[in-house]
N, CA, C and O atoms as a DFTB+ gen file, in Angstrom:
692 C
 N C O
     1  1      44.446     -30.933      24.516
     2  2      43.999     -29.627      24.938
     3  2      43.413     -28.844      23.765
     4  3      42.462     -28.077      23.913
     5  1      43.958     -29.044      22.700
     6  2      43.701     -28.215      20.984
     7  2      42.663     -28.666      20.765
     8  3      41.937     -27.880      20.156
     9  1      41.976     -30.155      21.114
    10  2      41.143     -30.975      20.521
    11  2      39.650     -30.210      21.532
    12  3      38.619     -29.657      21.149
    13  1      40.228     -30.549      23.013
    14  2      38.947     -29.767      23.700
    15  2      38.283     -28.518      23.520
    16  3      37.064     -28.363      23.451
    17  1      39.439     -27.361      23.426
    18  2      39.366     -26.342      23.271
    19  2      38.389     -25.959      21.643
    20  3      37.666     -25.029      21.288
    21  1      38.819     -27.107      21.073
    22  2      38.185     -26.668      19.261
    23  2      36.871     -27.211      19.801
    24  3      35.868     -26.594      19.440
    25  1      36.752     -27.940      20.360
    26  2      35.118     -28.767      21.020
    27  2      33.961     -27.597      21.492
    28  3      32.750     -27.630      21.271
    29  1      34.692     -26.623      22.168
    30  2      34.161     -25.971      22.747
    31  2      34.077     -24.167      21.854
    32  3      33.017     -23.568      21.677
    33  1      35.063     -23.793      21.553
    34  2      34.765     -22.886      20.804
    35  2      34.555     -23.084      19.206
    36  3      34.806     -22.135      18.464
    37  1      34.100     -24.304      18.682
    38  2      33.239     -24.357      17.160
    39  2      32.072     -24.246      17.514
    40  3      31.530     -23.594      16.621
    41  1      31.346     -24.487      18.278
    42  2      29.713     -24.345      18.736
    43  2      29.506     -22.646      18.357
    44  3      29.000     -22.070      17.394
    45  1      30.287     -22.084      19.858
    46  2      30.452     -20.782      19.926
    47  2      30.761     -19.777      18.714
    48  3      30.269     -18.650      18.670
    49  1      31.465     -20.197      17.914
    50  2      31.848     -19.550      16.703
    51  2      30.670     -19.552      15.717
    52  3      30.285     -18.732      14.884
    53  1      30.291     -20.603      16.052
    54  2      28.891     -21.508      14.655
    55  2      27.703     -20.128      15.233
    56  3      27.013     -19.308      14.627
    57  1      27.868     -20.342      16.250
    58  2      26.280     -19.252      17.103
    59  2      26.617     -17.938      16.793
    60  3      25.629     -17.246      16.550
    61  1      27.568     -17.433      16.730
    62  2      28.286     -16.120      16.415
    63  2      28.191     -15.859      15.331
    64  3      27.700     -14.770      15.035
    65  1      28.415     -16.326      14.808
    66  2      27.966     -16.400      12.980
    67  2      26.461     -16.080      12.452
    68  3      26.241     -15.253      11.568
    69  1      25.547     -16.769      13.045
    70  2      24.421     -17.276      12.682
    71  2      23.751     -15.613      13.118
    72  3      23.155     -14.854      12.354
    73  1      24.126     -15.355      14.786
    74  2      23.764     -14.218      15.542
    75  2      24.010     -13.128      14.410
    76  3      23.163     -12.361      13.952
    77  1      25.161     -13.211      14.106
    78  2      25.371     -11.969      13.134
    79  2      24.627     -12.033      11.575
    80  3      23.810     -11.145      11.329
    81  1      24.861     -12.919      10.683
    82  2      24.064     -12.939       9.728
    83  2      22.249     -12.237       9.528
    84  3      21.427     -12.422      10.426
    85  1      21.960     -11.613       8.491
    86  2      20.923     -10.780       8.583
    87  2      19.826     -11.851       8.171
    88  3      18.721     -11.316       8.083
    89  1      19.817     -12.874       7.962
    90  2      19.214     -13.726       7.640
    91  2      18.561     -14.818       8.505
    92  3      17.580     -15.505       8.218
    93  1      19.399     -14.839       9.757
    94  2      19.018     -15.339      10.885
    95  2      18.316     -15.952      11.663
    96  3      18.319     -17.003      12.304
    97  1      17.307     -14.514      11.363
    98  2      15.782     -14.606      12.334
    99  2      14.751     -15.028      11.116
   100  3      13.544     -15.110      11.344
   101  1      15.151     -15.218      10.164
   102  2      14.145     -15.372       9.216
   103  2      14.158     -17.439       8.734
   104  3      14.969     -18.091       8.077
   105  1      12.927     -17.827       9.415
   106  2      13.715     -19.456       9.283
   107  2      13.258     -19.731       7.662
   108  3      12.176     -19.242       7.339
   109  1      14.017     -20.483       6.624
   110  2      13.587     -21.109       5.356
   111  2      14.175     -19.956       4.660
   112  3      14.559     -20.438       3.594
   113  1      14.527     -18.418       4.664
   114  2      15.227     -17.610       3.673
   115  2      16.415     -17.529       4.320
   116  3      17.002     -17.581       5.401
   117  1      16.532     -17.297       2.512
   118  2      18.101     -17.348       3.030
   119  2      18.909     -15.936       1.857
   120  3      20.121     -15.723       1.822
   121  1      17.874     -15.177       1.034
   122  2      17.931     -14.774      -0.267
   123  2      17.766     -13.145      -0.177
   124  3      18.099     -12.358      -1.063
   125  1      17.150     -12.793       1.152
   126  2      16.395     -11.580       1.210
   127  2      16.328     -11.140       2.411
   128  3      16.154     -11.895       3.367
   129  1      16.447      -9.964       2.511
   130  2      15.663      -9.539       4.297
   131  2      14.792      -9.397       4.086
   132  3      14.547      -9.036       2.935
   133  1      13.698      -9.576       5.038
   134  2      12.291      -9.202       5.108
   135  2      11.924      -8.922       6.558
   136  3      12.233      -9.689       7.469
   137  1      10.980      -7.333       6.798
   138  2      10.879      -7.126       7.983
   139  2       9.558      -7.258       7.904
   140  3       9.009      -6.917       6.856
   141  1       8.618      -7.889       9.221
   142  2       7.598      -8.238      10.157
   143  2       7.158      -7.343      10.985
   144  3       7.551      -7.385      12.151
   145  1       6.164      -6.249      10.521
   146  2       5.560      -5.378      11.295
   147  2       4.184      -5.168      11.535
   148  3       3.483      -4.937      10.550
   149  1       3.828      -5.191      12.297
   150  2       2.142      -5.020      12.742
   151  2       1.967      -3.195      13.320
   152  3       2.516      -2.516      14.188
   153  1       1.113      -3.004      12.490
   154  2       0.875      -1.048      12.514
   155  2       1.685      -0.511      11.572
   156  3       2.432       0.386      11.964
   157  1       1.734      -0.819      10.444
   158  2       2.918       0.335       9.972
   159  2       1.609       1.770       9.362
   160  3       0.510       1.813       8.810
   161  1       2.706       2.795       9.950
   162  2       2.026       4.403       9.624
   163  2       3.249       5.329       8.662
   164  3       4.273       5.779       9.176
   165  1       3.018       5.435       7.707
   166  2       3.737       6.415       6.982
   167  2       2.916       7.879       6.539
   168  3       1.698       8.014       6.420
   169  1       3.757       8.702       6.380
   170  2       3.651       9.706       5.694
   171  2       4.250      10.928       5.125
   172  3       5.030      11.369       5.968
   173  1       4.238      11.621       4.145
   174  2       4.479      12.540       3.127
   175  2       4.005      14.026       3.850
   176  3       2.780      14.147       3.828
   177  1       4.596      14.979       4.374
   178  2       4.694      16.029       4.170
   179  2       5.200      17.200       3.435
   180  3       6.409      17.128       3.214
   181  1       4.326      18.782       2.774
   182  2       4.872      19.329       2.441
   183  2       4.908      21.021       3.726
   184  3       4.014      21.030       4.572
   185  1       5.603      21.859       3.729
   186  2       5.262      23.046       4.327
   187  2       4.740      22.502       5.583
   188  3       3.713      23.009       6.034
   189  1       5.342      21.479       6.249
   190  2       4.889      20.960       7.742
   191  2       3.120      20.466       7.619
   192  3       2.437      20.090       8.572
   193  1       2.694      20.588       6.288
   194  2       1.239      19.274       6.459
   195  2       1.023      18.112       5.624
   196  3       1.041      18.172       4.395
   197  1       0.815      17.028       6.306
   198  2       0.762      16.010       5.794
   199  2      -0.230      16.168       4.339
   200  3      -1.298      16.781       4.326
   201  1       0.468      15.379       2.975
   202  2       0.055      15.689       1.941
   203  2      -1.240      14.078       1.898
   204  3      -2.389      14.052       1.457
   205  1      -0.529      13.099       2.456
   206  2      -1.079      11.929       2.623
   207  2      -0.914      10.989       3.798
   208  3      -0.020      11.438       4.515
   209  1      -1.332      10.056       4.202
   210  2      -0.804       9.112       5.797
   211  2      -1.451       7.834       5.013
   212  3      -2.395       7.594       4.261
   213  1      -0.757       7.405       5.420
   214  2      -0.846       5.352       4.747
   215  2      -0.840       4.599       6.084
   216  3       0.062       4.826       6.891
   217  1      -1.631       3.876       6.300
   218  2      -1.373       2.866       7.462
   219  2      -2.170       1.608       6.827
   220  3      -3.077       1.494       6.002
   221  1      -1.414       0.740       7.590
   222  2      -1.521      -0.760       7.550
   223  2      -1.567      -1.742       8.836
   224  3      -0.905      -1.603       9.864
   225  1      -2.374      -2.628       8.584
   226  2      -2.537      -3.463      10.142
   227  2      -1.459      -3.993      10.095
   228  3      -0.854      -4.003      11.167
   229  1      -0.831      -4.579       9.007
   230  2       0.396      -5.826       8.988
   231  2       1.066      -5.004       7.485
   232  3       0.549      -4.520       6.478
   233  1       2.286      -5.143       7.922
   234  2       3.775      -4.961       6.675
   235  2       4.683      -5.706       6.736
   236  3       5.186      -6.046       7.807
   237  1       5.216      -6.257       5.175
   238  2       6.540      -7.514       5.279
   239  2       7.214      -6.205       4.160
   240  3       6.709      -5.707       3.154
   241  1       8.111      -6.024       4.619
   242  2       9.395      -5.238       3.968
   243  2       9.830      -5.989       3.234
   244  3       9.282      -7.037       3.577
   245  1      10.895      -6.364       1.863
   246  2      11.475      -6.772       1.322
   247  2      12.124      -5.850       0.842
   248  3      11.881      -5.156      -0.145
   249  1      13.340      -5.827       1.856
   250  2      14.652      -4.620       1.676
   251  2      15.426      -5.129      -0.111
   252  3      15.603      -4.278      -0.982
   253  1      15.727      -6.419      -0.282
   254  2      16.411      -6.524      -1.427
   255  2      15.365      -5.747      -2.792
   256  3      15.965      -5.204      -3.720
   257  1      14.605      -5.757      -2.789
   258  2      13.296      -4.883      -3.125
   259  2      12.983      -3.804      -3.590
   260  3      12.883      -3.443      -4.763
   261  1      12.798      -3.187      -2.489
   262  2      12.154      -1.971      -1.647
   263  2      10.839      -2.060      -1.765
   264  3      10.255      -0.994      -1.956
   265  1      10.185      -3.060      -1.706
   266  2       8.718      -3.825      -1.617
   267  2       8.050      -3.521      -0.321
   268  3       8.781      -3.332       0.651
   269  1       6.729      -3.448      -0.174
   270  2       6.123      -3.533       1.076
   271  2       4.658      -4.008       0.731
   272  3       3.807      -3.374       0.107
   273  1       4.566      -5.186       1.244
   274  2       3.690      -6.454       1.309
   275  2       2.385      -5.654       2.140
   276  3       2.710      -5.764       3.322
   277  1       1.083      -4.912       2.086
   278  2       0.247      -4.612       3.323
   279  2      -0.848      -5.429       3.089
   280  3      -1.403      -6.028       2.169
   281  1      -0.973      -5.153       4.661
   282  2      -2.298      -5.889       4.992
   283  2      -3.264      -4.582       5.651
   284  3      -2.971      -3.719       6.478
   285  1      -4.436      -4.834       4.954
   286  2      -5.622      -4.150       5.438
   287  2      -4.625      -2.096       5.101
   288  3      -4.161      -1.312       5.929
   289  1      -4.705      -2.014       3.722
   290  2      -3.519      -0.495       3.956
   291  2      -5.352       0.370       3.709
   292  3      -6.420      -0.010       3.228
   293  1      -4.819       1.726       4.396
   294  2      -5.854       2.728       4.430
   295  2      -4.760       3.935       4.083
   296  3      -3.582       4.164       4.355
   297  1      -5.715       4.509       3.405
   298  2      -4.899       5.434       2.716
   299  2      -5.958       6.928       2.836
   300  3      -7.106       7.079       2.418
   301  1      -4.935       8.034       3.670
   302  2      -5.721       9.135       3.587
   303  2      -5.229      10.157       3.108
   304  3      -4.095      10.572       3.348
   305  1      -6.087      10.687       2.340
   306  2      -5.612      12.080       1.070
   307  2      -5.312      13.516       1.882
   308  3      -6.280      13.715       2.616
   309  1      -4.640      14.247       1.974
   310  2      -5.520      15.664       3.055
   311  2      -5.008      16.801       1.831
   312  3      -4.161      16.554       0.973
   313  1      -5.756      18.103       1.994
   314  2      -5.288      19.375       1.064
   315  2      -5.313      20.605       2.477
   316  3      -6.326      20.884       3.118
   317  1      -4.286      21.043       2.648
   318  2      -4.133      21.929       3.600
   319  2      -4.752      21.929       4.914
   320  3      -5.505      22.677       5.537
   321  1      -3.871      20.268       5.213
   322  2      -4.059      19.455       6.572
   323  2      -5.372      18.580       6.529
   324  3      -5.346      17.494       7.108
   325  1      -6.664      19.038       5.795
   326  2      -7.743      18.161       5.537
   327  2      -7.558      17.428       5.221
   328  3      -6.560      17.343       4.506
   329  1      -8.722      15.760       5.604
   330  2      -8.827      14.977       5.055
   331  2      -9.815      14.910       3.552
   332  3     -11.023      14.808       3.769
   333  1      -9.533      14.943       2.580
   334  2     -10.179      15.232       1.283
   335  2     -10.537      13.815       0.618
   336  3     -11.408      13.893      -0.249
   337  1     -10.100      12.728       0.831
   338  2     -10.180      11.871       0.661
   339  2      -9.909      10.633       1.255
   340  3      -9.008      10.831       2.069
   341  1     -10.275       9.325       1.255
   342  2      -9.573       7.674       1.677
   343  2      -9.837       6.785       1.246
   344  3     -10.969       6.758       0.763
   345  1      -9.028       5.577       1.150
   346  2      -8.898       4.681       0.526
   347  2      -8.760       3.396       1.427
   348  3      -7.952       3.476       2.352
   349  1      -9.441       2.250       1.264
   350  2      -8.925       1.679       1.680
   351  2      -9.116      -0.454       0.871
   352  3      -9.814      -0.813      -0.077
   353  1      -8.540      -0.995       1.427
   354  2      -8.333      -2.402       0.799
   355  2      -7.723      -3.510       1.558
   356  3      -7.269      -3.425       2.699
   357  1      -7.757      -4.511       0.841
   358  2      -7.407      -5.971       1.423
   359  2      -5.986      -5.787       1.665
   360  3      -5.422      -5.669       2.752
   361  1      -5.285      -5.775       0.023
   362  2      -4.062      -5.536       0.723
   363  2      -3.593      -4.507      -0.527
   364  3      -4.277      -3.826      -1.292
   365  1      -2.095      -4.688      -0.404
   366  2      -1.664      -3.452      -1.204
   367  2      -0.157      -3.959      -1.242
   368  3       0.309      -4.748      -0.420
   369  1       0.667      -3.304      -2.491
   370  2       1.953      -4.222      -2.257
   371  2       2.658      -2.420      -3.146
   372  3       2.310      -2.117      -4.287
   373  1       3.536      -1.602      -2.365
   374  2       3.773      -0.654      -2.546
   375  2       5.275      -0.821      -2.514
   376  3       5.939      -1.414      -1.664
   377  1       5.696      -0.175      -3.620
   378  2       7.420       0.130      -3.960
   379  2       7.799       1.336      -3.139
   380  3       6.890       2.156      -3.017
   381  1       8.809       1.592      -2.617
   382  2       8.876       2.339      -1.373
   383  2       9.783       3.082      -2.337
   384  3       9.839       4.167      -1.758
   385  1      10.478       3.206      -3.351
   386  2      11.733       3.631      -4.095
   387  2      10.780       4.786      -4.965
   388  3      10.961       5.999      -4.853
   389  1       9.783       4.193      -5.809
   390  2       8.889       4.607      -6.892
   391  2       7.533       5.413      -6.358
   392  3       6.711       6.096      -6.968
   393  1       7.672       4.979      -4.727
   394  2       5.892       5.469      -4.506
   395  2       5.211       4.748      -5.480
   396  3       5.329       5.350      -6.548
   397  1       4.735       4.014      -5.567
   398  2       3.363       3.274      -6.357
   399  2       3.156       2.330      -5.517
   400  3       3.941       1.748      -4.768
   401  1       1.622       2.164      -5.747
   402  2       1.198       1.052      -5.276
   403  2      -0.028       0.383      -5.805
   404  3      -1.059       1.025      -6.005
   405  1       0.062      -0.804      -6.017
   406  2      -1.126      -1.640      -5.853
   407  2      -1.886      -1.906      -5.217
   408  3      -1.379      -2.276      -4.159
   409  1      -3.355      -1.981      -5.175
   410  2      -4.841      -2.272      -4.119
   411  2      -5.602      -3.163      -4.725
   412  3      -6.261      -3.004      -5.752
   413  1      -5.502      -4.061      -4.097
   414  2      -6.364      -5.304      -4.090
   415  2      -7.321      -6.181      -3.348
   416  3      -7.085      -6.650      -2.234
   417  1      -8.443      -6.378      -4.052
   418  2      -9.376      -6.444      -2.921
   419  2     -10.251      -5.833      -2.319
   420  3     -10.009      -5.298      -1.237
   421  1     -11.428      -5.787      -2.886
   422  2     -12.957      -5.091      -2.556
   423  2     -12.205      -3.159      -1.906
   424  3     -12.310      -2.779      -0.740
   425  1     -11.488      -2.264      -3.120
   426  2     -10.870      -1.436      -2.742
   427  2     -11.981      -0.526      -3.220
   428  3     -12.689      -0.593      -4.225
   429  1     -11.929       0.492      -2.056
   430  2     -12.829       1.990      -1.807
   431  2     -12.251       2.826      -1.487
   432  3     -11.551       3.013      -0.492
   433  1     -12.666       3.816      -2.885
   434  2     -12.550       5.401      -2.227
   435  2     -13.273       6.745      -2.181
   436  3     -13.706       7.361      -3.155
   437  1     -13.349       7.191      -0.591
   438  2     -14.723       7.850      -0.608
   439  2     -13.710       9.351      -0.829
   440  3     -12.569       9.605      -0.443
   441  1     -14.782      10.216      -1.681
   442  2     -13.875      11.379      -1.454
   443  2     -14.968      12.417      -0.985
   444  3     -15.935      12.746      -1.673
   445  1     -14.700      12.859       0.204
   446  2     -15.158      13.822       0.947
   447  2     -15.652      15.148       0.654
   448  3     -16.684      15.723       0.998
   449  1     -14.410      15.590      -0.254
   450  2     -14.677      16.557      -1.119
   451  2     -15.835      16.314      -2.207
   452  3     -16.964      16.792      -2.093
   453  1     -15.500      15.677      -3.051
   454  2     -16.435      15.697      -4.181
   455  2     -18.113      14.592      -3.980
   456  3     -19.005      14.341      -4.789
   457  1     -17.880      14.125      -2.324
   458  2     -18.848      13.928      -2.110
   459  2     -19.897      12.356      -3.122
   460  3     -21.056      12.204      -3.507
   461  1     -18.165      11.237      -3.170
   462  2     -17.722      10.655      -3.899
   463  2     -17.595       9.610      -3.718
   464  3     -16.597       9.528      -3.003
   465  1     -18.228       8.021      -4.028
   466  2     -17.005       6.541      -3.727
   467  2     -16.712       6.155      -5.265
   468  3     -17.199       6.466      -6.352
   469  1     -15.894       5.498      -4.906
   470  2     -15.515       4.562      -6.114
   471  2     -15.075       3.338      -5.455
   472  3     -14.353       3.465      -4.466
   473  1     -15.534       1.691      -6.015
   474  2     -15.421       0.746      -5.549
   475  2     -14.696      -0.129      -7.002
   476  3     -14.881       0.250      -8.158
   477  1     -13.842      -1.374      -6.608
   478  2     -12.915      -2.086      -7.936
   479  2     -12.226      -2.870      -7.076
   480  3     -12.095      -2.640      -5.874
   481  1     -11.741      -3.877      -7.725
   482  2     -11.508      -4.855      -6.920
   483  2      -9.624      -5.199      -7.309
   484  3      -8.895      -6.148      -7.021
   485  1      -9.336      -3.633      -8.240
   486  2      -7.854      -3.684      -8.795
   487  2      -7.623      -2.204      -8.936
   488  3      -8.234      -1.738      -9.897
   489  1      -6.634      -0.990      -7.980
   490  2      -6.181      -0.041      -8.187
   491  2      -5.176       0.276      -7.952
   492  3      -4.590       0.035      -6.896
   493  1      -4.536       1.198      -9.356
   494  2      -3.237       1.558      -8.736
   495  2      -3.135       3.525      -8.618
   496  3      -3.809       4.393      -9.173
   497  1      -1.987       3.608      -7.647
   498  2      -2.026       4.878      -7.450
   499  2      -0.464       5.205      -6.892
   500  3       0.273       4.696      -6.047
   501  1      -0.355       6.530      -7.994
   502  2       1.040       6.984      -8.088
   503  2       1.226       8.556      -7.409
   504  3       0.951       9.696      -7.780
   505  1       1.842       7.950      -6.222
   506  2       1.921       9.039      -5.086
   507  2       2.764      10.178      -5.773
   508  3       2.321      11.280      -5.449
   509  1       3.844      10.250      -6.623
   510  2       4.494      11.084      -7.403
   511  2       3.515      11.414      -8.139
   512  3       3.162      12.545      -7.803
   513  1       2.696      10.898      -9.224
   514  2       1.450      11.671      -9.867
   515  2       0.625      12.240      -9.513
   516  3       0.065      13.175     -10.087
   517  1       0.309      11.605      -8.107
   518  2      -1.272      11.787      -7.644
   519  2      -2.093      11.500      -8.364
   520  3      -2.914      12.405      -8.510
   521  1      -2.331      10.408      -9.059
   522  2      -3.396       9.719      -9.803
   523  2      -3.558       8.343      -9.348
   524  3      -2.733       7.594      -8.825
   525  1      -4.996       8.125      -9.701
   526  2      -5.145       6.764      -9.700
   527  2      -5.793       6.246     -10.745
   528  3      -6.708       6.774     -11.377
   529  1      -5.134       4.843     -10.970
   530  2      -5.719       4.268     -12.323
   531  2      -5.886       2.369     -12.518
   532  3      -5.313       1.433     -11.960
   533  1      -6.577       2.418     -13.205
   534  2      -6.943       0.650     -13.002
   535  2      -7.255       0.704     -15.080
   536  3      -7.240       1.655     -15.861
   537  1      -7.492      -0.744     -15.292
   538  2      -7.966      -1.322     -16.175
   539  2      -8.965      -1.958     -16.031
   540  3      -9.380      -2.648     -16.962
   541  1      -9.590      -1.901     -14.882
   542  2     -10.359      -3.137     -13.924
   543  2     -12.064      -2.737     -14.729
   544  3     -12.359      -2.041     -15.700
   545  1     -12.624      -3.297     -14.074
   546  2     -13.729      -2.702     -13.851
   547  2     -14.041      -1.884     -12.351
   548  3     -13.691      -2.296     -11.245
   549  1     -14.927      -0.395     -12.687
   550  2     -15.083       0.625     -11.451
   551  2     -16.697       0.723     -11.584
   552  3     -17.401       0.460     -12.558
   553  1     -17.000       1.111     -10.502
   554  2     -18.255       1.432     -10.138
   555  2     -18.085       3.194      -8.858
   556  3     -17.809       3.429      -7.682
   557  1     -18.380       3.792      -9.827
   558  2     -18.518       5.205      -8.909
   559  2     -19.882       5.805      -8.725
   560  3     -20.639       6.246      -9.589
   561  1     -20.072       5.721      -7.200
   562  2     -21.321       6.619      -6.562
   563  2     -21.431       7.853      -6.267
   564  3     -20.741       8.369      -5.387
   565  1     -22.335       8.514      -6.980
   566  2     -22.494       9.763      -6.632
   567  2     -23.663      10.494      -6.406
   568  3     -24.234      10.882      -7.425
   569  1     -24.256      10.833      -5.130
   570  2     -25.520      10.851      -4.953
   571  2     -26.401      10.256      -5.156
   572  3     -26.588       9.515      -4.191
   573  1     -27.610      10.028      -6.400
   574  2     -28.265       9.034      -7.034
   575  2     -27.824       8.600      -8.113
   576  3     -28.582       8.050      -8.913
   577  1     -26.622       8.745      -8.333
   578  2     -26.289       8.249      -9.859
   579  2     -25.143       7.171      -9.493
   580  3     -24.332       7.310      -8.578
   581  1     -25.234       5.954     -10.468
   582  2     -24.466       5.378     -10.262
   583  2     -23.631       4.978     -11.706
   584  3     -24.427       4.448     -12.480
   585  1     -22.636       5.052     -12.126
   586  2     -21.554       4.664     -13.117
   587  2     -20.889       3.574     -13.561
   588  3     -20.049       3.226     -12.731
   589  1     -20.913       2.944     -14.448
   590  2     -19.885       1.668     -14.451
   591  2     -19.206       1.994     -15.522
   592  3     -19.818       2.453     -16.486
   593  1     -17.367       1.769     -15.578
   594  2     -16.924       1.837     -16.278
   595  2     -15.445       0.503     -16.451
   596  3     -15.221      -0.063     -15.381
   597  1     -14.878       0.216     -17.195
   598  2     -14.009      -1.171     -17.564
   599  2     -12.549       0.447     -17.775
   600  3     -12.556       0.996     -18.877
   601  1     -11.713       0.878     -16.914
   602  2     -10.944       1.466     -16.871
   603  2     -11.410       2.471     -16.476
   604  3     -12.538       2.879     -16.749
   605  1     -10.099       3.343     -15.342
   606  2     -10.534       4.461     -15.273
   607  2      -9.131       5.109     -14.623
   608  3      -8.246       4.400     -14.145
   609  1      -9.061       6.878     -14.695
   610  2      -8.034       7.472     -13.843
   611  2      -8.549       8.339     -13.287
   612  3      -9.713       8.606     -13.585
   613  1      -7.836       9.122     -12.234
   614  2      -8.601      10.265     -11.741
   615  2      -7.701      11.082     -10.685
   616  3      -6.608      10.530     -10.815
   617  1      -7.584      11.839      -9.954
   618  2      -6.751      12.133      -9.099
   619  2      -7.022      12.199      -7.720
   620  3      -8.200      12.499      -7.526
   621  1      -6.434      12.047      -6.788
   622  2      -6.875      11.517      -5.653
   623  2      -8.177      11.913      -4.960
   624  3      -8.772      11.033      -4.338
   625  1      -8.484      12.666      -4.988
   626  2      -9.662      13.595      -4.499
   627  2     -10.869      13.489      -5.259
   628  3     -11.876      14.178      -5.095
   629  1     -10.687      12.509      -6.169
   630  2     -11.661      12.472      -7.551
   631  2     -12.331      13.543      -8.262
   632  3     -13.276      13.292      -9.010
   633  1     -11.840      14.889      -8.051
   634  2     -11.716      15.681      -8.914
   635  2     -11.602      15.788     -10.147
   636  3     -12.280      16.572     -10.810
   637  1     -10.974      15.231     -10.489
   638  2     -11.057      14.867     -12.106
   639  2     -11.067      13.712     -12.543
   640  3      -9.985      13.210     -12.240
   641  1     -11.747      12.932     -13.144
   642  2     -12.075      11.529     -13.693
   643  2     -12.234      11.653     -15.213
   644  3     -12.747      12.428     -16.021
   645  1     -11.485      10.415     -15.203
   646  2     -11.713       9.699     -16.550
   647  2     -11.942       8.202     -16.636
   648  3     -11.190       7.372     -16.125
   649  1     -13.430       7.824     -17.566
   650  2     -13.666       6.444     -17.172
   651  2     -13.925       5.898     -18.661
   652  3     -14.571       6.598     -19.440
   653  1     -13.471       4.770     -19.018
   654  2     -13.387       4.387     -19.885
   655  2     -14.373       3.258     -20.126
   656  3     -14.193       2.205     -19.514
   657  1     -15.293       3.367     -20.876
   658  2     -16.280       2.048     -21.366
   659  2     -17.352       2.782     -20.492
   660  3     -18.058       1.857     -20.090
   661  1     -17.746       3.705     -20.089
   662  2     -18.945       4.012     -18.623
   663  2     -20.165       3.651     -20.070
   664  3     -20.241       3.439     -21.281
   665  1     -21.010       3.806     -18.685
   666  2     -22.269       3.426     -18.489
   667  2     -22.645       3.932     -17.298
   668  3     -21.876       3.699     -16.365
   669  1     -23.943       4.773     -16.993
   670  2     -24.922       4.796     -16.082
   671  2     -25.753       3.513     -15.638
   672  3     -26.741       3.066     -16.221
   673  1     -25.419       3.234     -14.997
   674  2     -26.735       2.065     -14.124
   675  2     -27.401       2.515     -13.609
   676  3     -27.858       1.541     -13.010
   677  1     -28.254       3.781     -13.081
   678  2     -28.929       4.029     -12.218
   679  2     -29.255       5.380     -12.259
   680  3     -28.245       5.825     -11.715
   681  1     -29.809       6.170     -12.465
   682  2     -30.001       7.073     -12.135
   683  2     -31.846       7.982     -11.362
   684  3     -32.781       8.373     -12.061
   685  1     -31.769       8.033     -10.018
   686  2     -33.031       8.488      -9.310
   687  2     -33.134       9.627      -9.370
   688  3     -32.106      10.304      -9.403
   689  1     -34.446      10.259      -9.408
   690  2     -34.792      11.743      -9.395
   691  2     -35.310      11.795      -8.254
   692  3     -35.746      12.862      -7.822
């Protein structure tokens, strides 16, 4: 009877286990949680208006972390509810603890305000600073003028820039 009974509730126990473990649903890890989301939308308010909104087609969380893996992230700036600026890229891999993030991948940002892009194919940007900055090489458009520079920072709205190594490529009258 001890022998049947263990027959039948070790399965049950084994599944109970597995059910509960946070690791579970994730087949091949065994080290980390990681959450699987398609749409993720965040955002930062101050005085009830959004200071910024981040969205992404695809997000992998890495809770042991506080990592977030995006796919396709767009990033929009606003100053007293406006949109003043956006960003957007391939992907982006953002610390959720630190606010920072990385952009990678044919990354653009047009700024509305200053009537502005900047294109680089490596940016980072520190939501606690409100800056953005690379080592990369940048290319910024502005009306008929066009810029190249091997580093640069600036603040979200591109209001203030600093570019390091520039050069004009272009300039039309």
């Amino acid at each position: 009877m001890i022998n049947k009974m263990s027959k039948i509730l070790l399965p049950i126990f084994i599944v109970l286990l597995c059910a509960c473990s946070k690791y579970a649903d994730i087949p091949g890890k065994n080290t980390s949680l990681t959450q699987h989301m398609t749409g993720l939308y965040m955002f930062e308010a101050q005085q009830g208006k959004a200071q910024w909104v981040l969205e992404a087609k695809k997000a992998q969380i890495r809770e042991n972390n506080s990592l977030a893996d995006l796919t396709y992230p767009v990033i929009y700036f606003k100053e007293n509810g406006k949109n003043v600026s956006h960003l957007t890229a391939k992907q982006g891999l953002m610390n959720l603890d630190t606010k920072h993030i990385t952009l990678i991948g044919n990354v653009k940002v047009k700024s509305i305000k200053e009537k502005m892009s900047l294109t680089t194919d490596k940016l980072n940007y520190s939501f606690k600073k409100n800056k953005f900055y690379t080592k990369n090489k940048v290319i910024i458009s502005q009306k008929s003028t066009v810029t190249e520079g091997i580093g640069f920072e600036a603040a979200s709205d591109l209001s203030e820039i600093i570019i390091y190594n520039q050069k004009t490529v272009e300039s039309k009258k």
